[in-house]
C-alpha positions as a Markdown table, in Angstrom:
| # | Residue | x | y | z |
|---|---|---|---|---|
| 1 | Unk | 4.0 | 28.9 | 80.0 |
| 2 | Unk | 6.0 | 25.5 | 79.8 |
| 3 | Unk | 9.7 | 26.1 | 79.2 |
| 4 | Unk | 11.2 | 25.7 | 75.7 |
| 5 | Unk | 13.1 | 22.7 | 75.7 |
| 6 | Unk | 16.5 | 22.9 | 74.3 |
| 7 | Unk | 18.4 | 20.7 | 71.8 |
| 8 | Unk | 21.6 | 21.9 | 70.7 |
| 9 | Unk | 22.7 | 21.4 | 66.8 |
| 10 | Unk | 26.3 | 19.8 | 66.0 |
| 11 | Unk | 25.2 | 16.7 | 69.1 |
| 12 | Unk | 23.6 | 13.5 | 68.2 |
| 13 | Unk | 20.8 | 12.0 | 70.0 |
| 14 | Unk | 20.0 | 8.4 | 71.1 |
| 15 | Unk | 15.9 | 7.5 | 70.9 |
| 16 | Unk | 16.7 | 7.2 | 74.9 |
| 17 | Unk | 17.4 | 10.8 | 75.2 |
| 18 | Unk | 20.8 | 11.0 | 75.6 |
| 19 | Unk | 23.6 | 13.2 | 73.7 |
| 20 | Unk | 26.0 | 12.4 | 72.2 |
| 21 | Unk | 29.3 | 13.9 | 70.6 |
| 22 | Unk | 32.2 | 11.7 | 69.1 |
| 23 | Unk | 35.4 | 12.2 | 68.9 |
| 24 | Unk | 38.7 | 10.2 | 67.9 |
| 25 | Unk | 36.5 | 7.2 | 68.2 |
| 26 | Unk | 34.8 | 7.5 | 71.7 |
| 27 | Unk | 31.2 | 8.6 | 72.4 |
| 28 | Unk | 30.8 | 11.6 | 75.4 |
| 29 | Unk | 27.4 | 11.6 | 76.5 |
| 30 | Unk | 24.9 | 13.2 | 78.7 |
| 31 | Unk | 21.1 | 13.5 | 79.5 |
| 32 | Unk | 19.1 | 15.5 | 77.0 |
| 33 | Unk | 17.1 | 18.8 | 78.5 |
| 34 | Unk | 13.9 | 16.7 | 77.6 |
| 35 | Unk | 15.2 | 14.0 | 79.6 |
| 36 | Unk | 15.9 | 16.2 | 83.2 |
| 37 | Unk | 12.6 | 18.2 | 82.7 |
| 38 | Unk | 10.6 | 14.8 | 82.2 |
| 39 | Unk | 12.9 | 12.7 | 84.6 |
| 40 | Unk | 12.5 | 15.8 | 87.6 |
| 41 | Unk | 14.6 | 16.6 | 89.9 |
| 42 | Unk | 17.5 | 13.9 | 89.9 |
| 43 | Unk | 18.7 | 12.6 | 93.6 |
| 44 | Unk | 20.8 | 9.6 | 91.7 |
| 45 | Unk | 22.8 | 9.0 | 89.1 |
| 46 | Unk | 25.5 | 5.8 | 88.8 |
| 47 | Unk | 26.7 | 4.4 | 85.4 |
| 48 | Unk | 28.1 | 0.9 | 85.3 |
| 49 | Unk | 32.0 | 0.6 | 86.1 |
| 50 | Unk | 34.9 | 1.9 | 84.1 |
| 51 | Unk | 36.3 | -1.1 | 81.6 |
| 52 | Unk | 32.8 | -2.6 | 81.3 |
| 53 | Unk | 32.4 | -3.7 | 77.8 |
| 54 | Unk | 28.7 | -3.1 | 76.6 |
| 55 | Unk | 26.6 | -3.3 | 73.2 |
| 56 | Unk | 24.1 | -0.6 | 72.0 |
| 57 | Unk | 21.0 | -0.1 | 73.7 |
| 58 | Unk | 22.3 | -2.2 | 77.0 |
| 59 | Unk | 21.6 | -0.9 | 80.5 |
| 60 | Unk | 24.4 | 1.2 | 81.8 |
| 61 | Unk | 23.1 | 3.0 | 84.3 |
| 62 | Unk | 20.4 | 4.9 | 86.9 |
| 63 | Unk | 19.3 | 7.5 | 87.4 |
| 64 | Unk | 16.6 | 8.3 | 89.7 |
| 65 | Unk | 14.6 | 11.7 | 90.7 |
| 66 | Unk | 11.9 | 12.3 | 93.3 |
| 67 | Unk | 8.9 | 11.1 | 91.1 |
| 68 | Unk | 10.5 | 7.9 | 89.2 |
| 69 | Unk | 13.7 | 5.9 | 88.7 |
| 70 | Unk | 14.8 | 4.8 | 84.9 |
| 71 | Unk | 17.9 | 2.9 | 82.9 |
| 72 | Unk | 20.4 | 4.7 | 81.4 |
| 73 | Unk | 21.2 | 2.6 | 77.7 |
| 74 | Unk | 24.3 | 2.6 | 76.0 |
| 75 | Unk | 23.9 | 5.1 | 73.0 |
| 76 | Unk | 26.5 | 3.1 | 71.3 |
| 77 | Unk | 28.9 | -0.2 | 71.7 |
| 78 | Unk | 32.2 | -0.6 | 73.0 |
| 79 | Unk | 34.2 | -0.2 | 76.3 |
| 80 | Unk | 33.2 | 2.4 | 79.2 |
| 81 | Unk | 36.8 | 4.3 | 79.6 |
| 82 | Unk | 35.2 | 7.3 | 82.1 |
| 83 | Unk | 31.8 | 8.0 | 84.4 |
| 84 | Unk | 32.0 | 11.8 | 85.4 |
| 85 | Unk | 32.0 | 11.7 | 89.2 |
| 86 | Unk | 30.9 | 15.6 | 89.6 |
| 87 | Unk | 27.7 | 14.7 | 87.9 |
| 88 | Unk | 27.8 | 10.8 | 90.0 |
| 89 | Unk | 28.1 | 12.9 | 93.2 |
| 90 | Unk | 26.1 | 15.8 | 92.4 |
| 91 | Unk | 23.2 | 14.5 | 89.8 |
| 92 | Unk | 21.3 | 17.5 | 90.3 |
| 93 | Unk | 24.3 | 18.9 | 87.7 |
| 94 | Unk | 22.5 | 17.5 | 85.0 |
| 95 | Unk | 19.3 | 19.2 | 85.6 |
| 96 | Unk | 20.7 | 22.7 | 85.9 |
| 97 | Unk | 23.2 | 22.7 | 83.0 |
| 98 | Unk | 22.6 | 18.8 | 81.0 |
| 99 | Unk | 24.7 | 19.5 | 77.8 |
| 100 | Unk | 27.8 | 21.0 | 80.2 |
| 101 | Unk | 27.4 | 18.3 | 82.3 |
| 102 | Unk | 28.6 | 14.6 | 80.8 |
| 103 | Unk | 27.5 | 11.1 | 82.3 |
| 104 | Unk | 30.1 | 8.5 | 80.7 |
| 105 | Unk | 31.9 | 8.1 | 77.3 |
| 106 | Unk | 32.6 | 5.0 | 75.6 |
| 107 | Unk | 35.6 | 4.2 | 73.2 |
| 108 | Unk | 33.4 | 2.5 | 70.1 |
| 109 | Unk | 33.6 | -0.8 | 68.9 |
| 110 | Unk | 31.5 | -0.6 | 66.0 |
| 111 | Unk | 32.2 | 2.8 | 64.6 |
| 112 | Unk | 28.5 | 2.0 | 62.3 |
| 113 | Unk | 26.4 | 2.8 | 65.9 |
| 114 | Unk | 26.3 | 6.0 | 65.1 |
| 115 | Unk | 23.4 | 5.8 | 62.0 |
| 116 | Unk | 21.3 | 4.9 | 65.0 |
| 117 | Unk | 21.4 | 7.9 | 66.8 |
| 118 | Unk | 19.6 | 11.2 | 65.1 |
| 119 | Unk | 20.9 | 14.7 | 64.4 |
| 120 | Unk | 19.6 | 17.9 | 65.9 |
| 121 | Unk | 16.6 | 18.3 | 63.6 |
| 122 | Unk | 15.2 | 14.6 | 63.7 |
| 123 | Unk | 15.2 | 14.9 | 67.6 |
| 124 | Unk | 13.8 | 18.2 | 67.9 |
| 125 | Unk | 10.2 | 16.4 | 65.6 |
| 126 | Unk | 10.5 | 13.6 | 68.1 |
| 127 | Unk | 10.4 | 15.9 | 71.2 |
């Protein structure tokens, strides 16, 4: 039997399976469950450098796992202010614990990005 897949209310959700919560402006974020289980186990994970300034749905990342490599997008626009080295170092973090274990967060430059992203129960229809 497949594993439940898990998507925690209060967290938004970008249609690139990251989540998202924001706070005093900036966007943490982190690989969905959905996204580990499909992506597999995860032997890289690098997000662009710290003071990059990036628009939604830009490239930001890579991750790669032993059956594919794929983009990480910006769930939102603005400035990259942090990358979470445990998870850079250690990428299989975000397969054994994804919503305790962040990717980047971005301070927002167009506070607006966030109608693009879906709440708990629009992303639990979608996966």
């Amino acid at each position: 039997m497949a594993k439940e897949i898990e998507v925690r209310d209060g967290l938004l959700y970008s249609r690139d399976h990251l989540w998202v919560v924001i706070e005093d402006g900036k966007a943490r974020f982190g690989l969905t469950d959905y996204a580990q289980m499909e992506m597999g186990d995860l032997v890289y994970l690098e997000l662009t450098e710290v003071g990059k300034d990036v628009d939604i749905d830009d490239e930001i990342g890579v991750m790669e796992s032993v059956k594919t490599i794929d983009s990480i997008y910006a769930p939102v626009s603005g400035k990259v202010i942090e990358s979470n080295p445990a998870v850079e170092k250690e990428p299989k973090l975000a397969n054994q614990a994804p919503y305790e274990h962040w990717i980047g967060v971005i301070e927002m430059s167009a506070p607006s990005d966030v109608e693009a992203l879906q709440d708990s129960a629009g992303y639990r229809k979608k996966v």
